[in-house]
PAKE-997986 format. One record per residue: z negated, y negated, x negated of N, C-alpha, C in turn; residue in one letter. Coordinates in steps of 0.05 Angstrom, whole numbers, plus 5000, padded with zeros to 4 digits. Atoms other than C-alpha are relative to their C-alpha. Last residue first. Layout:
ZYXZYXZYXA ...
# end
This chain:
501650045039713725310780496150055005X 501249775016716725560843498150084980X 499749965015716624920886499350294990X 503049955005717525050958501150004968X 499549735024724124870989497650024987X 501750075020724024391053499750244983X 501149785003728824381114498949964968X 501250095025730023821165499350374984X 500949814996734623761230498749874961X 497149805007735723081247498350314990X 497050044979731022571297501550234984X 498450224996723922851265502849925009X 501650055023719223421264501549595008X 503449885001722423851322498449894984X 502250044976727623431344498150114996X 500850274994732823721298498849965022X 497750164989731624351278499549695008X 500350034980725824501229503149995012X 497350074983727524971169498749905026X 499450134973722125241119501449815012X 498750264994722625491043499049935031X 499150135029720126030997501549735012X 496450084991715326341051501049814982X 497849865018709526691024502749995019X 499549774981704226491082502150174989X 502449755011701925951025499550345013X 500450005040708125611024498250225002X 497549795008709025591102499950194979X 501749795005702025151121502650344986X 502049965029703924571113500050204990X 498650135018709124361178499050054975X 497549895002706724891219501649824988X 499849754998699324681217503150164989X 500650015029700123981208500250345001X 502649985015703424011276499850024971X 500950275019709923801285497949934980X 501450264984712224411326499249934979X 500150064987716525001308499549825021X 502750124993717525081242500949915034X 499250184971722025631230497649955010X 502150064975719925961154501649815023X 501850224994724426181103499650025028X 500649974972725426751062498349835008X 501649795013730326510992498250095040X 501550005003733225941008498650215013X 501149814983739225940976497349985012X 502649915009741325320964499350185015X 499849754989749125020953496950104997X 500949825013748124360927501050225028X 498649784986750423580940500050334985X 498349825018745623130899501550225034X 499749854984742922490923502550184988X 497849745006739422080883500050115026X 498749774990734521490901502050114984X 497150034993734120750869500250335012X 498649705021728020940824504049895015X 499650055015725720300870499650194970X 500749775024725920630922500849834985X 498049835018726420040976498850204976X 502049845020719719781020503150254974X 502750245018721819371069499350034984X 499250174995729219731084497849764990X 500550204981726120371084500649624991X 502550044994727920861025500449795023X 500750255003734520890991497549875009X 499750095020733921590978500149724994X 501849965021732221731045499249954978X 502350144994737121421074497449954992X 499850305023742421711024498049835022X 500749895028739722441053501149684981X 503650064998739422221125499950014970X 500950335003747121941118496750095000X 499350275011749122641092499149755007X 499350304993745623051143500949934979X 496449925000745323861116501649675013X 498650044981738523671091502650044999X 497449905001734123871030501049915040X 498149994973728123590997502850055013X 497250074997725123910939500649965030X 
# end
């Protein structure tokens, strides 16, 4: 699950790149989400962008600038 507090990144996303559209057409749901104990990624790396999940963290949170232009935060499936 992807999750942002951006509104225009989150219908960007969903519409996909301009060359290459979703063709699902995107969703975008407005939610309240706990997330449970999460990780602050610090740098870009594969490392600290991957590696969260398996360190028993239920989500991770960059700010913006640290991954890409807005802030970003990512929920781990449970299932």
């Amino acid at each position: 699950v992807y999750v942002t507090a951006v509104l225009q990144k989150a219908l960007s996303d969903a519409q996909g790149p301009s060359n290459s559209p979703n063709p699902a057409g995107g969703g975008v749901l407005v939610l309240e989400v706990d997330l449970g104990r999460c990780y602050t990624v610090r740098s870009s790396s594969e490392a600290e962008r991957m590696g969260w999940a398996a360190q028993g963290y239920d989500s991770a949170w960059a700010a913006e600038g640290v991954i890409g232009k807005y802030e970003e935060c990512c929920v781990s499936d449970p299932a």
